[in-house]
TIGU-856646 format. One line per field, with one value per residue (C-alpha): x, y, z; residue number from 1; residue in three letters; chain. Coordinates in pm, 1 decimal, decimal comma. Layout:
// residues N
c1 <- X_...
c2 <- Y_...
c3 <- Z_...
i <- NUM_...
aa <- ALA_...
ch <- A_...
END
This chain:
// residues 177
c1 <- 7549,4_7794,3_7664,6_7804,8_7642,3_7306,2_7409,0_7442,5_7163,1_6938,1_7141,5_7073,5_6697,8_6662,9_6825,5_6590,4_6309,2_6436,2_6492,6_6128,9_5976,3_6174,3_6036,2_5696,8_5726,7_5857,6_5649,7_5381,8_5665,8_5771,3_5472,3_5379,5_5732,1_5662,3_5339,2_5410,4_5725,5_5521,2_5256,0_5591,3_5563,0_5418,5_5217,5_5525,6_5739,4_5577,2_5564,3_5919,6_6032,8_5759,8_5964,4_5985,7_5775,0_5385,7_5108,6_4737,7_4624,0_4271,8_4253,9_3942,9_3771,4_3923,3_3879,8_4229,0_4511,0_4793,6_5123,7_5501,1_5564,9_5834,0_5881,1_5803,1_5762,8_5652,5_5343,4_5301,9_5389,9_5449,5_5287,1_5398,6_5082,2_4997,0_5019,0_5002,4_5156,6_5030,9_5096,1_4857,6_4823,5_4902,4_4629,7_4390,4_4519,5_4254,6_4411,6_4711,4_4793,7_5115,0_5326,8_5646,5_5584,3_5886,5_5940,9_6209,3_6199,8_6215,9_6523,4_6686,6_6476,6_6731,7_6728,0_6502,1_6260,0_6104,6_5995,1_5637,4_5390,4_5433,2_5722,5_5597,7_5359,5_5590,7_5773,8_5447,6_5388,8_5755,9_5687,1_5323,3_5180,1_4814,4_4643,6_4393,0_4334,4_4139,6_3967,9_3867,8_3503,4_3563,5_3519,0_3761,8_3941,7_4164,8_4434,4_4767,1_4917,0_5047,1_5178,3_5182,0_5165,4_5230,9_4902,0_4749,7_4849,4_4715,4_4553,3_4472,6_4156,7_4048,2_3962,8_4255,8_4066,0_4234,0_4131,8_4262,5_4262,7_4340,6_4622,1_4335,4_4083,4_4347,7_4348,7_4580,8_4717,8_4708,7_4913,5_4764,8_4994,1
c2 <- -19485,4_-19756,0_-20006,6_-19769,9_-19462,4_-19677,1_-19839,3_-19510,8_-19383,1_-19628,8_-19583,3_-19235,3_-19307,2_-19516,4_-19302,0_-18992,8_-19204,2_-19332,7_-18994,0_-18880,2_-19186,8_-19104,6_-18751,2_-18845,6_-19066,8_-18774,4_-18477,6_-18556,4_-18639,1_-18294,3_-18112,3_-18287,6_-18199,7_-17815,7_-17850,4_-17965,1_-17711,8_-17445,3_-17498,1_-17351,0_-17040,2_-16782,5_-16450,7_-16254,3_-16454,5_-16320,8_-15977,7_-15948,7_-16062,2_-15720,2_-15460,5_-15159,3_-15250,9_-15089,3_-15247,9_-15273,4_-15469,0_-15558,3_-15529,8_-15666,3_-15344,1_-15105,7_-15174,0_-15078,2_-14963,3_-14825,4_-14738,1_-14815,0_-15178,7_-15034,8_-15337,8_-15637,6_-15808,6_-16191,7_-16025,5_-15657,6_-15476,8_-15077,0_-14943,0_-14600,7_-14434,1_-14069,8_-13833,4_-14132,5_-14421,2_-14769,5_-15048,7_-15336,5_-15699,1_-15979,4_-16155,5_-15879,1_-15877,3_-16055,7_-15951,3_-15840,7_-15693,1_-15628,6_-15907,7_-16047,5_-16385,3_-16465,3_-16531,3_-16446,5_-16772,3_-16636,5_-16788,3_-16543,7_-16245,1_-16026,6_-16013,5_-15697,2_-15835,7_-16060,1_-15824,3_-15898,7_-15646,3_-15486,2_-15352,9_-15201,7_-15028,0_-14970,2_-14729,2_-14529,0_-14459,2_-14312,4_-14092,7_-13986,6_-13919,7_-13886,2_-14176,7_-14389,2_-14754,9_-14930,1_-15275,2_-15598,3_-15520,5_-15192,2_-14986,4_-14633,0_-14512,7_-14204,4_-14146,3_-14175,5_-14495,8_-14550,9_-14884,2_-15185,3_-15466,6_-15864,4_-15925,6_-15566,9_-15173,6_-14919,3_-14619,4_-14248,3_-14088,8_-13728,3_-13661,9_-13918,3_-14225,2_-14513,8_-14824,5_-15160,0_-15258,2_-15673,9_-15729,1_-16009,0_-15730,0_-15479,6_-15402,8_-15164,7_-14822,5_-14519,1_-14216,3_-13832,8_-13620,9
c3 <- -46,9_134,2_398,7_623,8_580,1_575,5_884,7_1035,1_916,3_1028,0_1364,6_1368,8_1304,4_1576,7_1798,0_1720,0_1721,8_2116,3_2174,3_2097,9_2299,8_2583,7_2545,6_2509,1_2828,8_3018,9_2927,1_3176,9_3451,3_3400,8_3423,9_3712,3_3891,2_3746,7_3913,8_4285,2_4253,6_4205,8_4497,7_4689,2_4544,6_4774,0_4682,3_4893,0_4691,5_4372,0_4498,9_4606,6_4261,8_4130,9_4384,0_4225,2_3928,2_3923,4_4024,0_4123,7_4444,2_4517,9_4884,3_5068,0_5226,4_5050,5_4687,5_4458,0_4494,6_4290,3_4267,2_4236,3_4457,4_4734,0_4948,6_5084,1_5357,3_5505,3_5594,8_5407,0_5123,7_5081,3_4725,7_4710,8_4522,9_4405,2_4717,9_4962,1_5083,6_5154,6_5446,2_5293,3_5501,7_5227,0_5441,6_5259,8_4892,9_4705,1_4337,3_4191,0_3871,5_3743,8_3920,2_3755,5_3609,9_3870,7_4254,2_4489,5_4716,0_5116,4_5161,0_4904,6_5123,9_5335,1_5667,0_5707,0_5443,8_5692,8_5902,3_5999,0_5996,6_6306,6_6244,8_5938,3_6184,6_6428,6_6162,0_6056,4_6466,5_6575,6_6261,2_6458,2_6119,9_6090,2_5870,7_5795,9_5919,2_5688,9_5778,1_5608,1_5660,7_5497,4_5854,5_5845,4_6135,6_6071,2_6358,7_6446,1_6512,6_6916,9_7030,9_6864,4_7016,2_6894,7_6674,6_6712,0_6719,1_6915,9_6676,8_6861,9_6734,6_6738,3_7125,6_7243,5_7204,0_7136,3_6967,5_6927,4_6556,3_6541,1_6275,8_6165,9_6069,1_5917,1_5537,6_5489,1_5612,4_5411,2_5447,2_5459,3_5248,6
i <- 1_2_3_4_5_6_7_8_9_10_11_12_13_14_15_16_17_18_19_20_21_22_23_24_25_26_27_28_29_30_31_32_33_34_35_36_37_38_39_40_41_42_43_44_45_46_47_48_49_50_51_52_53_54_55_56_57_58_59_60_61_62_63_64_65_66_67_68_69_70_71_72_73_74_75_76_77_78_79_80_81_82_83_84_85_86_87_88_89_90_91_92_93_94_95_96_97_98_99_100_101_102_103_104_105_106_107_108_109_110_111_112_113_114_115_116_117_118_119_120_121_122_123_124_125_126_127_128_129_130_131_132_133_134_135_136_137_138_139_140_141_142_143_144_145_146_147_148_149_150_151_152_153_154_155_156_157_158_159_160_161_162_163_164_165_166_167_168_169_170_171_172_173_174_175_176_177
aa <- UNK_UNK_UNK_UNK_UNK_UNK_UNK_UNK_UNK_UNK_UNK_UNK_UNK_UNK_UNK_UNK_UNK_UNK_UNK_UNK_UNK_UNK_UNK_UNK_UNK_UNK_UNK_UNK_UNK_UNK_UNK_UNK_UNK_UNK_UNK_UNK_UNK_UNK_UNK_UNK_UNK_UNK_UNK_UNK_UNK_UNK_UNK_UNK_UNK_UNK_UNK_UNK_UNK_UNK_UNK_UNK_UNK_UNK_UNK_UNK_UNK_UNK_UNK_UNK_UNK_UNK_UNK_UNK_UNK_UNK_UNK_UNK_UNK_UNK_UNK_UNK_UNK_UNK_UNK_UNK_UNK_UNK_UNK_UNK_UNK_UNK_UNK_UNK_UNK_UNK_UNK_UNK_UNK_UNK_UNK_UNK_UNK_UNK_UNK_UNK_UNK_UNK_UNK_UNK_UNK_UNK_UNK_UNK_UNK_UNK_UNK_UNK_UNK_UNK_UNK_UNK_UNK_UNK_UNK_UNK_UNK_UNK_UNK_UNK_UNK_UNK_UNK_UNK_UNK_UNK_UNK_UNK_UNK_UNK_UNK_UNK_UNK_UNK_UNK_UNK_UNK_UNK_UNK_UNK_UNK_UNK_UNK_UNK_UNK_UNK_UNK_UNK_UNK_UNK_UNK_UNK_UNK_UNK_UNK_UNK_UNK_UNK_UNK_UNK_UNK_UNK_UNK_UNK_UNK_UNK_UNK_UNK_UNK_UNK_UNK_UNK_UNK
ch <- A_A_A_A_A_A_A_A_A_A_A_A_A_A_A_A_A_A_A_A_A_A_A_A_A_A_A_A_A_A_A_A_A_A_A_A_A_A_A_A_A_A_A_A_A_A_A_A_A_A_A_A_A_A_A_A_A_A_A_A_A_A_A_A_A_A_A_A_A_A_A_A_A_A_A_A_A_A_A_A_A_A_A_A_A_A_A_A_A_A_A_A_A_A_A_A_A_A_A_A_A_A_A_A_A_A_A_A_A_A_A_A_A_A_A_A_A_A_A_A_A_A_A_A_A_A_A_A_A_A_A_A_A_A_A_A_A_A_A_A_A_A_A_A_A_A_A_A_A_A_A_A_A_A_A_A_A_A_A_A_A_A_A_A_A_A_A_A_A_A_A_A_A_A_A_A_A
END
């Protein structure tokens, strides 16, 4: 071997062995960046990335639910399950299964996608479908949905009574198929 080829191969060895310290030194300053980037990530986020995809929500009050993820929004999600459809309050999703290890940040959402969950409602009443309002606290109220307000919705019971059901205490609305 000539001077030169050991010269560059001590070269080389130095540079490898810079290139692992510098590694080394930056390894934590990654994982700490990976870290505070993903505290930005959002539950919506991770749903709107599952859309389409099946999954299994845990939703306080009502226990789970199943079916094919059909959209999201900033506040609600649609699963379309077996026979029946459901309008579930992110606010009451305590698990998820299923979920794509990815996120759709919510300034990649369209438009319509941050809709808030009155609208969602708002939907279910002009189609004056019977269904069931499900609470936080597990309390039923089958119905049809009236007006909806700002941070409520009106729901019709059998004998035209109507009660006020807080967007705060609402779980989720099923559909009767």
């Amino acid at each position: 071997m000539t001077w030169e080829d050991e010269l560059f191969a001590v070269l080389d060895d130095l540079e490898q062995q810079a290139d692992a310290l510098y590694a080394t030194e930056r390894a934590p300053e990654l994982a700490d960046r990976s870290r505070a980037e993903y505290q930005q990530v959002t539950l919506a986020g991770r749903l709107m990335a599952t859309v389409g995809e099946p999954v299994q929500l845990g939703v306080r009050g009502v226990g789970p639910v199943s079916g094919d993820l059909a959209r999201v929004g900033a506040q609600w999600c649609l699963v379309d399950g077996t026979g029946q459809d459901w309008i579930v309050a992110l606010a009451a999703i305590a698990t998820v299964t299923g979920a794509s290890r990815r996120a759709v940040p919510e300034m990649a959402w369209s438009p319509v996608t941050r809709l808030g969950l009155g609208s969602a409602l708002r939907r279910l009443a002009e189609a004056g479908e019977r269904c069931v309002v499900h609470l936080v606290d597990g309390t039923l109220h089958d119905g049809k949905l009236g007006r909806v307000g700002q941070d409520f919705v009106e729901l019709v019971t059998a004998g035209d009574r109507t009660v006020l059901v807080s967007f705060a205490a609402l779980a989720a609305v099923q559909s009767r198929d």
